[in-house]
C-alpha positions as CSV (number, residue, x, y, z in Angstrom):
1,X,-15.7,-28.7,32.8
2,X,-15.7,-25.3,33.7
3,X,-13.8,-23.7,31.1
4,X,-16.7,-25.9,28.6
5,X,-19.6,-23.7,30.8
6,X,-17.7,-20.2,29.6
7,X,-18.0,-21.3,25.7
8,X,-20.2,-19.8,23.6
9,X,-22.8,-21.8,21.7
10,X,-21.1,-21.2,18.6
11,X,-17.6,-22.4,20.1
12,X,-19.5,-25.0,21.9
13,X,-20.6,-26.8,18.5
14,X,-17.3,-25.9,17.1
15,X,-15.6,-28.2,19.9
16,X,-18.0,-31.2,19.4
17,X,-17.6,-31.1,15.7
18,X,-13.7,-31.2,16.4
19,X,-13.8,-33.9,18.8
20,X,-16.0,-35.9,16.1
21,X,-13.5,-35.7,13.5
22,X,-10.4,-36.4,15.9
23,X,-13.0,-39.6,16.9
24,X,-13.3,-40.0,13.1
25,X,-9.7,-40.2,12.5
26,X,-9.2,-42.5,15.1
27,X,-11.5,-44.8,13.4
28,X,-10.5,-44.9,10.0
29,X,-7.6,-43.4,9.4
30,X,-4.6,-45.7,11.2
31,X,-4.9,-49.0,8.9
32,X,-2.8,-51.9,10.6
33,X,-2.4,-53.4,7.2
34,X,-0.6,-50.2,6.1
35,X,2.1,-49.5,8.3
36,X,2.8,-45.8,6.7
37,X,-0.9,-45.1,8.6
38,X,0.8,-45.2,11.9
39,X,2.3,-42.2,12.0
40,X,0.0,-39.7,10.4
41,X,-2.2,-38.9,13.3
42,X,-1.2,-38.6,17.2
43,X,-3.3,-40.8,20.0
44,X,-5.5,-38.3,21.2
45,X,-6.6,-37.9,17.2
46,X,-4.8,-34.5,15.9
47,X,-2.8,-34.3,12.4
48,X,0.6,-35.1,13.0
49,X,1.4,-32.1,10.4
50,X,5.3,-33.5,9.9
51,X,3.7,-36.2,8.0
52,X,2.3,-34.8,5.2
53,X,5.2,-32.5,4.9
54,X,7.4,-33.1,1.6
55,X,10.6,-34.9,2.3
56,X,13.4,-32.6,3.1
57,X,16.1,-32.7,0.4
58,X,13.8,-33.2,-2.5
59,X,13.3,-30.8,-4.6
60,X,10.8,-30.2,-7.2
61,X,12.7,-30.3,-11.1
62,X,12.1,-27.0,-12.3
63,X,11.4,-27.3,-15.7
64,X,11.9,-24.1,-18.1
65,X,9.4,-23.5,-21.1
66,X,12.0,-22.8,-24.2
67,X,11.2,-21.6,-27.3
68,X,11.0,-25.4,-29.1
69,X,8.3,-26.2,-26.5
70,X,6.4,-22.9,-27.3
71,X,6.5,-23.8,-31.4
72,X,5.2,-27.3,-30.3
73,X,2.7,-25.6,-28.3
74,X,1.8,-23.3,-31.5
75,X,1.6,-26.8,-33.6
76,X,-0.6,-28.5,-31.5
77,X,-2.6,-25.5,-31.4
78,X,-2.8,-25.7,-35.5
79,X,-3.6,-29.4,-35.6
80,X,-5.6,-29.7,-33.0
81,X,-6.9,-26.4,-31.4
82,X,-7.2,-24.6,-27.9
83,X,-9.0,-26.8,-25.6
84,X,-7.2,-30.1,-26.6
85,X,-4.6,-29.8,-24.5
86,X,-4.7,-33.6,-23.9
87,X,-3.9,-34.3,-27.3
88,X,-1.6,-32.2,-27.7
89,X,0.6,-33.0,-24.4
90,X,0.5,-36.7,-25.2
91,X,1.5,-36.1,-29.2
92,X,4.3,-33.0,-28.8
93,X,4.9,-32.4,-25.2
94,X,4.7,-35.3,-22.7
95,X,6.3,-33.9,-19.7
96,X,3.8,-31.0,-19.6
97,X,0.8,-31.4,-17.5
98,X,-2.7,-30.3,-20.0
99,X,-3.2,-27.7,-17.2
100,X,0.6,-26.6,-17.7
101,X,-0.4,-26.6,-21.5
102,X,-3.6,-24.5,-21.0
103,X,-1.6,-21.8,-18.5
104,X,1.1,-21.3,-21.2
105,X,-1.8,-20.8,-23.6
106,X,-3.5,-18.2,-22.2
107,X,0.0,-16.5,-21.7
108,X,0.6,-17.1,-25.5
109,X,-3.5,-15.6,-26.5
110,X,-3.3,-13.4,-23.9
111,X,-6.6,-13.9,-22.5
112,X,-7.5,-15.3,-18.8
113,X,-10.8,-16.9,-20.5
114,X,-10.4,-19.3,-23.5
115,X,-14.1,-20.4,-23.7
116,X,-14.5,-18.2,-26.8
117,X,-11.8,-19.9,-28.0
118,X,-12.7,-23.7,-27.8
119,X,-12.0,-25.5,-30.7
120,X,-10.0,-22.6,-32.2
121,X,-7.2,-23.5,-34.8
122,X,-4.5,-21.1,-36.4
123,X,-0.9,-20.4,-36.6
124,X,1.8,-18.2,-35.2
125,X,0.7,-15.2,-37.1
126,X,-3.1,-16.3,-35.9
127,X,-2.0,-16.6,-32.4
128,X,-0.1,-13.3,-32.3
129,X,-2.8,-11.6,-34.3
130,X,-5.1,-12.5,-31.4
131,X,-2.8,-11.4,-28.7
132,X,-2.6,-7.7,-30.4
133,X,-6.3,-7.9,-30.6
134,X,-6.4,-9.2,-27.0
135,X,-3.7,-6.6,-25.5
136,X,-5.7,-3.7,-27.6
137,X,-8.9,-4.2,-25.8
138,X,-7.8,-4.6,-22.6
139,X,-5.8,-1.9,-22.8
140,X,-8.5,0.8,-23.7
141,X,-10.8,-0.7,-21.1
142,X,-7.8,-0.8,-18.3
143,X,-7.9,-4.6,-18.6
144,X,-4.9,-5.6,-19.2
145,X,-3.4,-7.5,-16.4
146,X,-0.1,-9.1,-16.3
147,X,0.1,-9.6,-20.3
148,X,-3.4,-11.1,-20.0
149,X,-7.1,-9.6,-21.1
150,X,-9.2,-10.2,-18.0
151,X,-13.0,-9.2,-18.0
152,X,-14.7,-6.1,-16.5
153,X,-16.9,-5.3,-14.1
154,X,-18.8,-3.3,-16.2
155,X,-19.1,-5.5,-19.3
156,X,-17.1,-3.5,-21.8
157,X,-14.5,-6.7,-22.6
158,X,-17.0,-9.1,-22.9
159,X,-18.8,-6.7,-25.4
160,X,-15.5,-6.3,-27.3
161,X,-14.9,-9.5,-27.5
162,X,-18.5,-11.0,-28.6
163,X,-18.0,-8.2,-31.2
164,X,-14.9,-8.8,-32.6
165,X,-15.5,-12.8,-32.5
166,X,-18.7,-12.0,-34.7
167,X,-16.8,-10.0,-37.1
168,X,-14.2,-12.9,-37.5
């Protein structure tokens, strides 16, 4: 009890709330009717952490974008335009997740923001017509990160963009 009488407030409220979820845990997280709950937490109520550590000896396929998936990408994007990344996973590329789909996009655009972009359709000359357009701006506002257009502090891309957009 003494060490208790030398906490703080702060680390005194910190300690209950612990001992509230380790009482929590207790309570609801070891199921008898599923044995796998057995193991993931310790008697006194702490994470047993090796549980929800990944299997040793498993490892992750590590999947390669080629150049077919990219023209598939480039398809779906003609038929059914950025944004519909569910559609176009399920009709052309299956074993890509939509947010797998929507990372390669931006990469492909070159821009970290798609919103202006929603419901856009065009083809590979579109799509690399927009990444020059992209890569221009963010080079003269110093926003060009990673082969990505990012937005500014200061409002210049946005501007650039809701201009250029307009113009279109």
């Amino acid at each position: 009890m003494e060490v208790e009488e030398k906490l703080s407030p702060a680390d005194r409220l910190t300690k209950e709330k612990q001992e509230w979820v380790k009482q929590f845990r207790l309570k609801f997280c070891v199921r008898p009717d599923f044995e796998i709950t057995k193991n993931m937490i310790f008697p006194d109520g702490t994470l047993n952490q090796d549980y929800f550590r990944p299997p040793k000896g498993i490892k992750q396929e590590e999947r390669k974008w080629t150049e077919v998936e990219r023209e598939l990408l480039i398809q779906g994007i003609e038929k059914h335009g950025i944004g519909h990344f569910g559609e176009i996973s399920k009709e052309l590329l299956p074993k890509w997740s939509t947010n797998d789909l929507r990372v390669k996009c931006i990469r492909l655009i070159g821009r970290q923001n798609l919103q202006l972009y929603r419901g856009w359709k065009g083809n590979a000359d579109d799509i690399a017509r927009e990444y020059e357009k992209n890569k221009e701006i963010g080079l003269k506002y110093g926003s060009w990160k990673q082969g990505v257009l990012v937005y500014d502090d200061d409002g210049n891309v946005e501007k650039a963009l809701l201009e250029y957009h307009n113009c279109l």
